[in-house]
DSSP file (Angstrom, degrees, kcal/mol; ACC not computed):
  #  RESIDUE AA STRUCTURE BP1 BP2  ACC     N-H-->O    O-->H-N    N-H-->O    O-->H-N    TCO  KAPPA ALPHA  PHI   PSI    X-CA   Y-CA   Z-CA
    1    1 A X              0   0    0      0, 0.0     0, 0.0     0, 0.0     0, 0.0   0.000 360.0 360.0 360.0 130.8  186.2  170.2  -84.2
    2    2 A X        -     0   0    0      1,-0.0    40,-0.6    39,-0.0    41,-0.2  -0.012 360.0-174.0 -37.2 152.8  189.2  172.3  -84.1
    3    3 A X  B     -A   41   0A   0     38,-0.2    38,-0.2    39,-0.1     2,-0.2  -0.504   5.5-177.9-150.9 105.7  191.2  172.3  -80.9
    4    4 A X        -     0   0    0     36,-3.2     2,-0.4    -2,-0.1    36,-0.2  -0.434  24.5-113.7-118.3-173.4  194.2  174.7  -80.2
    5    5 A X     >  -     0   0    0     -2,-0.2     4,-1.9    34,-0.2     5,-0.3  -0.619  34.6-104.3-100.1 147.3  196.6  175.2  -77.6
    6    6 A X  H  > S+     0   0    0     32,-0.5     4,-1.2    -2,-0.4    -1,-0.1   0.731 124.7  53.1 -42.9 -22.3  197.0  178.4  -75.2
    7    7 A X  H  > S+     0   0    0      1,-0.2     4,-0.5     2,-0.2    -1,-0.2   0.991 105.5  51.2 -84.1 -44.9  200.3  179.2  -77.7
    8    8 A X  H >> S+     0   0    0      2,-0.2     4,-1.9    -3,-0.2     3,-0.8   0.797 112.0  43.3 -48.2 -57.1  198.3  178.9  -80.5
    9    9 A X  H >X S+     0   0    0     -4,-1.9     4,-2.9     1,-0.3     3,-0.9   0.976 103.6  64.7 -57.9 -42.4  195.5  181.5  -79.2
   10   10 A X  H 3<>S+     0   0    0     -4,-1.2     5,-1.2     1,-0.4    -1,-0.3   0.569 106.1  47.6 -41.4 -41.8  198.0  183.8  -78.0
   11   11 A X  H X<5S+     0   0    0     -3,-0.8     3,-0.9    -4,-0.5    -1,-0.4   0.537 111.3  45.9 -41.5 -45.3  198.9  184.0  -81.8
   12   12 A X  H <<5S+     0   0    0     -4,-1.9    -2,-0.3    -3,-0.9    -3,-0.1   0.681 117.0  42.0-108.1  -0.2  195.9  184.5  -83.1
   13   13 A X  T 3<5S-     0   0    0     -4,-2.9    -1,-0.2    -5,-0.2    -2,-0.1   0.126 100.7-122.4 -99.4  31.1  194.8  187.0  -80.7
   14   14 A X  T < 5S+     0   0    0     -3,-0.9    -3,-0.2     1,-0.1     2,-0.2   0.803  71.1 117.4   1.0  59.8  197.8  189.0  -80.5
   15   15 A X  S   <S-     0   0    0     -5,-1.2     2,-0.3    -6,-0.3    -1,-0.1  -0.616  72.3 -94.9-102.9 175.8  198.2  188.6  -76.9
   16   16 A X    >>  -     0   0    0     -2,-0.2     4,-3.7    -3,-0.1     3,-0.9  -0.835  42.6-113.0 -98.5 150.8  201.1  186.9  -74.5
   17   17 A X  H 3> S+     0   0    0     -2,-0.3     4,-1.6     1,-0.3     5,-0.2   0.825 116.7  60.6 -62.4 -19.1  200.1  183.3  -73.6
   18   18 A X  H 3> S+     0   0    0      2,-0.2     4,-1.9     1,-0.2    -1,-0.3   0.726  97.2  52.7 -48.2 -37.1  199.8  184.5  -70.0
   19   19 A X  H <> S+     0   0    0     -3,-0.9     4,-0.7     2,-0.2    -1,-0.2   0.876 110.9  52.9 -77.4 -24.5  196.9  187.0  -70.8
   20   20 A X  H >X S+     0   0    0     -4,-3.7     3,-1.3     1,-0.2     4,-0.6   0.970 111.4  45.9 -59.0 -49.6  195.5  183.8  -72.3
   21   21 A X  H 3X S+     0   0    0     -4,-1.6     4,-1.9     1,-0.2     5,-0.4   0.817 114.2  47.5  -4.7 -65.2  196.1  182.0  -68.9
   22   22 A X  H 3< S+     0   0    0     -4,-1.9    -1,-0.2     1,-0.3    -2,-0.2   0.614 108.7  46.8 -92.2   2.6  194.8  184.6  -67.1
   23   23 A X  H <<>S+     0   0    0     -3,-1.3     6,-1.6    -4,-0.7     5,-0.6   0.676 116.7  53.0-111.5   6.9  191.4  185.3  -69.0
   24   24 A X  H  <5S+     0   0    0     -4,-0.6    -2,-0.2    -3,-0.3    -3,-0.2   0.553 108.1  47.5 -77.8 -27.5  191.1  181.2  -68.8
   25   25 A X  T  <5S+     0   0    0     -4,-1.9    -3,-0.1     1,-0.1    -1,-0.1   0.612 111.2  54.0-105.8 -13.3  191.7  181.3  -65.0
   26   26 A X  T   5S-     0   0    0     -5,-0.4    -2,-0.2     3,-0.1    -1,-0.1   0.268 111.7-121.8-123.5  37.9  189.0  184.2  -64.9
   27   27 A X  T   5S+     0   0    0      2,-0.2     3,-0.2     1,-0.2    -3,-0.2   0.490  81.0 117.6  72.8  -1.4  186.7  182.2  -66.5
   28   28 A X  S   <S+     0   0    0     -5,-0.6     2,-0.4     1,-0.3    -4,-0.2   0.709  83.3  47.0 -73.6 -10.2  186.2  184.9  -69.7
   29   29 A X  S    S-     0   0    0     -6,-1.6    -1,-0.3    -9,-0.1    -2,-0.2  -0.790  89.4-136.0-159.2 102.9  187.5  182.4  -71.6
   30   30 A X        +     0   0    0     -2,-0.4     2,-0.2    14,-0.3    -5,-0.0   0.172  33.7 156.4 -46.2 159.2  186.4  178.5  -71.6
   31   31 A X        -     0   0    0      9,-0.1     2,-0.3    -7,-0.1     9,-0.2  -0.904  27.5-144.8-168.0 170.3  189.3  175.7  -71.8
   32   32 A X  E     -B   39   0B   0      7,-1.4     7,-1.9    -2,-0.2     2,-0.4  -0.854  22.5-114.7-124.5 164.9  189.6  172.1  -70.7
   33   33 A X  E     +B   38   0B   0     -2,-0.3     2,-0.4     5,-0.2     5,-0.2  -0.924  32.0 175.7 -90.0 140.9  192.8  170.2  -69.3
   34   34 A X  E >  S-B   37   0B   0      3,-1.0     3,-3.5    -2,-0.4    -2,-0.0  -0.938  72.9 -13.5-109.3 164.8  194.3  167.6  -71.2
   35   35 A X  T 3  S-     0   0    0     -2,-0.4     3,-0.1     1,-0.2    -2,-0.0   0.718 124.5 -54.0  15.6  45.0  196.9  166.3  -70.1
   36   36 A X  T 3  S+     0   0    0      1,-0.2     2,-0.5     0, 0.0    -1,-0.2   0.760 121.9 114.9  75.8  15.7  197.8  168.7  -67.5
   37   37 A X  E <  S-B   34   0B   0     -3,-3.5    -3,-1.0   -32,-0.0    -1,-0.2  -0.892  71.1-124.9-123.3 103.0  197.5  171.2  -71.0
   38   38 A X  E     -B   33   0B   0     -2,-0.5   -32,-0.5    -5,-0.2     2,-0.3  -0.079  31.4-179.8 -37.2 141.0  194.7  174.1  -71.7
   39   39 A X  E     -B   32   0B   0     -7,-1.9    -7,-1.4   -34,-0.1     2,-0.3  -0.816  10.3-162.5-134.0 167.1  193.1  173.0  -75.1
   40   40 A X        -     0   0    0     -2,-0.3   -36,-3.2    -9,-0.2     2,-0.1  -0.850  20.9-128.5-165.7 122.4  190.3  175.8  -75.9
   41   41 A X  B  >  -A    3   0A   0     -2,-0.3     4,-1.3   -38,-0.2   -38,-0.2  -0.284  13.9-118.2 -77.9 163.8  188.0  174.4  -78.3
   42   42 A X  H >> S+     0   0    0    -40,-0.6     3,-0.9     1,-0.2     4,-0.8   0.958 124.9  57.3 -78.4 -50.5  187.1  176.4  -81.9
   43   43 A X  H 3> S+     0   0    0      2,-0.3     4,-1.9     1,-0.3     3,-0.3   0.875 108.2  46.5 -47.3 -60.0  183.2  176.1  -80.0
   44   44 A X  H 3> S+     0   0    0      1,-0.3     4,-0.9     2,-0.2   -14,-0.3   0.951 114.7  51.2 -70.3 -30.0  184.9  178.2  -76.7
   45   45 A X  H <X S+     0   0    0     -4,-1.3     4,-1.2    -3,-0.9    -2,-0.3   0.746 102.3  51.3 -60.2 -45.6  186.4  180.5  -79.1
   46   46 A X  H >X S+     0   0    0     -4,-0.8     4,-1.0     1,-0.3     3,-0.7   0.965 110.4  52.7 -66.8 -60.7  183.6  181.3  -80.8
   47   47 A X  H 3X S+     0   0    0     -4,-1.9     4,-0.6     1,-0.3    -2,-0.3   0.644 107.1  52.6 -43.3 -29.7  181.9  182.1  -77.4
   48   48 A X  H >< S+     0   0    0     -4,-0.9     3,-0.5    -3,-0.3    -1,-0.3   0.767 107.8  46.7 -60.6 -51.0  184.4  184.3  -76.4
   49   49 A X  H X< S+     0   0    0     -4,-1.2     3,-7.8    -3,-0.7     4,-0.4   0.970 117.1  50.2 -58.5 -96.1  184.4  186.6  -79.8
   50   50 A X  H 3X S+     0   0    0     -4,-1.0     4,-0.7     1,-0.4    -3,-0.2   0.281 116.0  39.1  -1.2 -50.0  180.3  186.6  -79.3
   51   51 A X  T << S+     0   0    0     -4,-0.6    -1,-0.4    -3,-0.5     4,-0.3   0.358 114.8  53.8-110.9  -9.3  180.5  187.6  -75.6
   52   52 A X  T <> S+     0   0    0     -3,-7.8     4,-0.9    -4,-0.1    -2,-0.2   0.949 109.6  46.5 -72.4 -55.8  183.3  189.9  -76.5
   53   53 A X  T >4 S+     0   0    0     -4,-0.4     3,-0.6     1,-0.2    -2,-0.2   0.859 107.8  61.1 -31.4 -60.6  180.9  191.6  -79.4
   54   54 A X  T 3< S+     0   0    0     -4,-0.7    -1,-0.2    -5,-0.2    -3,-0.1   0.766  98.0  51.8  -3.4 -50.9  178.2  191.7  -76.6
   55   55 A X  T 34        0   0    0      1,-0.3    -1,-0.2    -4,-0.3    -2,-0.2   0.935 360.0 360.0 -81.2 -23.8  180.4  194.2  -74.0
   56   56 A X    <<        0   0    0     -4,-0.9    -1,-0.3    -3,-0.6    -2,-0.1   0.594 360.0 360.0 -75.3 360.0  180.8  196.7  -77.4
């Protein structure tokens, strides 16, 4: 399984890593810590698109 890092979404959602931050801290968008590092799995991602599709 994929795993990428808050710069890495931030890039492929053309956002800033902060809006990633901030839909991660209001829970719209899963992550784990590792090492004191957001990781957001290809699996949370997908859930995120899905429930994004959903709100349309």
């Amino acid at each position: 399984m994929k795993v990428y890092t808050t710069d890495e979404v931030a890039d492929m959602l053309k956002i800033s890593r902060d809006s990633v931050l901030k839909l991660i801290n209001q829970r719209e968008l899963k992550a784990k810590k590792v090492a004191r590092k957001w990781r957001i799995t290809e699996h949370y991602l997908k859930d995120f698109f899905r429930d994004v599709d959903n709100i349309k």
